[in-house]
C-alpha positions in Angstrom: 0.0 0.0 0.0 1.2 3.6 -0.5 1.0 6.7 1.6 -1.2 8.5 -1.0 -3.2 8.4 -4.3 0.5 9.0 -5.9 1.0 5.8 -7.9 4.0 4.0 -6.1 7.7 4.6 -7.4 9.3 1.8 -5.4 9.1 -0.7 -3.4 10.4 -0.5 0.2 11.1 -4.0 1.6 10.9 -3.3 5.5 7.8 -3.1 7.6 9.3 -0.5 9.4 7.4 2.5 10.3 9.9 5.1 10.2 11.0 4.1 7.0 8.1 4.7 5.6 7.9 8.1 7.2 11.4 9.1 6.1 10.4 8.0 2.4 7.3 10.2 2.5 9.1 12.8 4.1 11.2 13.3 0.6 8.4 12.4 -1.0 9.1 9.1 -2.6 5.5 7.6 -2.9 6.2 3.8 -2.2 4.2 0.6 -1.5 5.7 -1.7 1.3 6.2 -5.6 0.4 5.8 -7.7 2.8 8.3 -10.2 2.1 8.4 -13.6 4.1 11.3 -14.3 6.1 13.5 -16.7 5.8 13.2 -20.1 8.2 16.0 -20.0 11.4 17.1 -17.3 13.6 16.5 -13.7 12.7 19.5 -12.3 10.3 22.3 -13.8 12.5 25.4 -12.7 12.3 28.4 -15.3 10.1 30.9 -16.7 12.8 34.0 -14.1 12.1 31.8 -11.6 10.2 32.8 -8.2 11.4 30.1 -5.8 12.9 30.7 -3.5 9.5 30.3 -6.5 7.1 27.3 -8.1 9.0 25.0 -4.8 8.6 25.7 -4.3 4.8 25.1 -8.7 3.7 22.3 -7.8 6.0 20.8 -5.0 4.0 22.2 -6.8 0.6 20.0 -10.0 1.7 16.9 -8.3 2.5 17.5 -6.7 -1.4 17.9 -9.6 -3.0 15.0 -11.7 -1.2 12.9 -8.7 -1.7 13.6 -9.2 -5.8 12.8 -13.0 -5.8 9.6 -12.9 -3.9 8.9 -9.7 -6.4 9.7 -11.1 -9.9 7.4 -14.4 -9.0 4.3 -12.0 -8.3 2.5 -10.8 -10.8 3.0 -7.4 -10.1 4.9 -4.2 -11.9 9.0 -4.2 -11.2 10.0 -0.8 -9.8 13.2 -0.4 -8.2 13.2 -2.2 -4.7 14.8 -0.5 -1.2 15.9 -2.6 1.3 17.6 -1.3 4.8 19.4 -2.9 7.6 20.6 -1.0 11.1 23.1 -2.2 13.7 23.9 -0.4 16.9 28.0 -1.0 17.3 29.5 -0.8 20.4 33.5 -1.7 20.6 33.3 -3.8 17.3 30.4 -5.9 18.6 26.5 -5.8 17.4 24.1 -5.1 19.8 20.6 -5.9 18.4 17.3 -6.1 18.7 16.5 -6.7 22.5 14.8 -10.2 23.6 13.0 -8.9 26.6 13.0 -6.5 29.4 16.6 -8.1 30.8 17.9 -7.6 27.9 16.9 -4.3 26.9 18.6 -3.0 30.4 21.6 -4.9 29.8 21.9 -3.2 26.7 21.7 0.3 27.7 23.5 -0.1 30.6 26.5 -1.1 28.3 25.2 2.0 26.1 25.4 4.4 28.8 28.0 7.0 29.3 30.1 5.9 26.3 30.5 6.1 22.6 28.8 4.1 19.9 28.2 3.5 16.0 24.7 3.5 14.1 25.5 1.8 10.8 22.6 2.3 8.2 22.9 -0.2 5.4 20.8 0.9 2.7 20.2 -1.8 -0.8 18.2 -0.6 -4.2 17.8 -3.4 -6.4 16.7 -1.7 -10.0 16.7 -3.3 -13.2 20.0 -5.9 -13.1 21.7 -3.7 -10.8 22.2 -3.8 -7.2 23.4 -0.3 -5.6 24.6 0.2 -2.0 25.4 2.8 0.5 26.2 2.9 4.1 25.5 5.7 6.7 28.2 5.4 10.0 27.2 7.8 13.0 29.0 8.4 16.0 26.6 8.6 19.1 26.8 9.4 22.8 24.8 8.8 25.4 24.9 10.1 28.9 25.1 8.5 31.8 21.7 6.5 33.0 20.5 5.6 36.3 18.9 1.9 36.4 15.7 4.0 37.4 15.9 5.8 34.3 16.5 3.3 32.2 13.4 0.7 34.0 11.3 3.8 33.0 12.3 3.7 29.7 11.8 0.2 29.4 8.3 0.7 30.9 7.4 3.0 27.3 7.9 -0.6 25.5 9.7 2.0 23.2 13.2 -0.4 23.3 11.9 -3.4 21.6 12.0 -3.7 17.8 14.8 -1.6 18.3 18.2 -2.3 17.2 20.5 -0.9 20.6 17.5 -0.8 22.0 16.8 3.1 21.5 14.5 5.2 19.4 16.2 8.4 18.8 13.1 9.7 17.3 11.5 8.9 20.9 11.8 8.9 24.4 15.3 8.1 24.1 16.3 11.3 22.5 16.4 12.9 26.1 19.7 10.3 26.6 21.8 11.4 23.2 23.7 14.2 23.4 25.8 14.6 20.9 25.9 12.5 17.5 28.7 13.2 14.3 26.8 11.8 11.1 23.2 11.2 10.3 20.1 11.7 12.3 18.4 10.0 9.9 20.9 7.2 9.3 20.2 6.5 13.2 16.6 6.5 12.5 16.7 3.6 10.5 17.2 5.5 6.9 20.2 7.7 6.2 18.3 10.3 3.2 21.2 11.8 2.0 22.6 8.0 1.1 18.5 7.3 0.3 18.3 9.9 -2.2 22.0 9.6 -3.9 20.6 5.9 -4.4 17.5 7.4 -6.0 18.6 9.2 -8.1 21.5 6.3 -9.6 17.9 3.9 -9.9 16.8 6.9 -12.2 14.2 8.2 -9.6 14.3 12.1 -8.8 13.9 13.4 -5.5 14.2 17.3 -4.1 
């Protein structure tokens, strides 16, 4: 489905609601495929696979599944965006979390230091597959366990990769980031657009 009336000019293969926003926000009219996933744990990381490496064969796989499951519909081929976010602390991924336990664990390790959002972002058009990535530097102060249980009460962690929304509650925590707001978001638009534009689609 699309945001509008405006006939769709992509496809975005994520379910994510602030993707979606971010799209509309430029005002790239798109309709969301729902794409299964595969069978087995949720995009695991490859024993040795670097934190960097992981987020972009993420974003790459999501791409290229997205393609399959759309050439064997019968449905019109536009140019299909596929994005992948990892929160990086000292070189390791720290994902979506599994509960409440984990959600404090993770911002506990978040708190009061230093970490990388990387923003993979995929367009498969035509035969070509085109990639960017979007690396910001973000700090967060220092977090009581009270703060961080209220937090947790807002349900706002889960889903979330570093379990944070910047867009949220959590943006109280960040204060300072070097790189893209929207990258951290889930969908860098300066890399979005760039991508766009090499698919053939223009943009503001």
């Amino acid at each position: 489905m699309t945001d509008s009336a405006t006939p769709a000019r992509l496809y975005l293969a994520s379910a994510s609601p602030r993707r979606r926003e971010l799209l509309t926000q430029i005002g790239l009219a798109h309709e969301v495929l729902l794409v299964p996933a595969p069978p087995g744990e949720d995009e695991p990381q490859h024993p040795g696979e670097s934190a960097a490496n992981y987020v972009q064969r993420t974003a790459r796989d999501k791409a290229l599944r997205g393609r399959d499951w759309m050439l064997g519909q019968d449905m019109p081929q536009l140019p299909l965006l596929a994005a992948d976010t990892t929160v990086i602390l000292a070189g390791a991924v720290l994902g979506k979390p599994a509960d409440r336990a984990d959600a404090m664990r993770i911002l506990r390790a978040l708190a009061g230091s230093v970490h990388e959002v990387h923003t993979a972002v995929a367009v498969w058009t035509g035969n070509r597959l085109l990639e960017a990535v979007s690396i910001t530097e973000v700090r967060m102060r220092d977090l009581t366990d009270e703060e961080i249980g209220r937090y947790c009460d807002s349900c706002e962690p889960y889903g979330k990769a570093g379990a944070y929304g910047i867009q949220g509650l959590a943006g109280t925590f960040i204060s300072h980031i070097a790189g893209s707001y929207t990258g951290v978001m889930g969908l860098p638009l300066f890399e979005t657009a760039n991508l766009m534009r090499a698919a053939g689609i223009e943009v503001p």
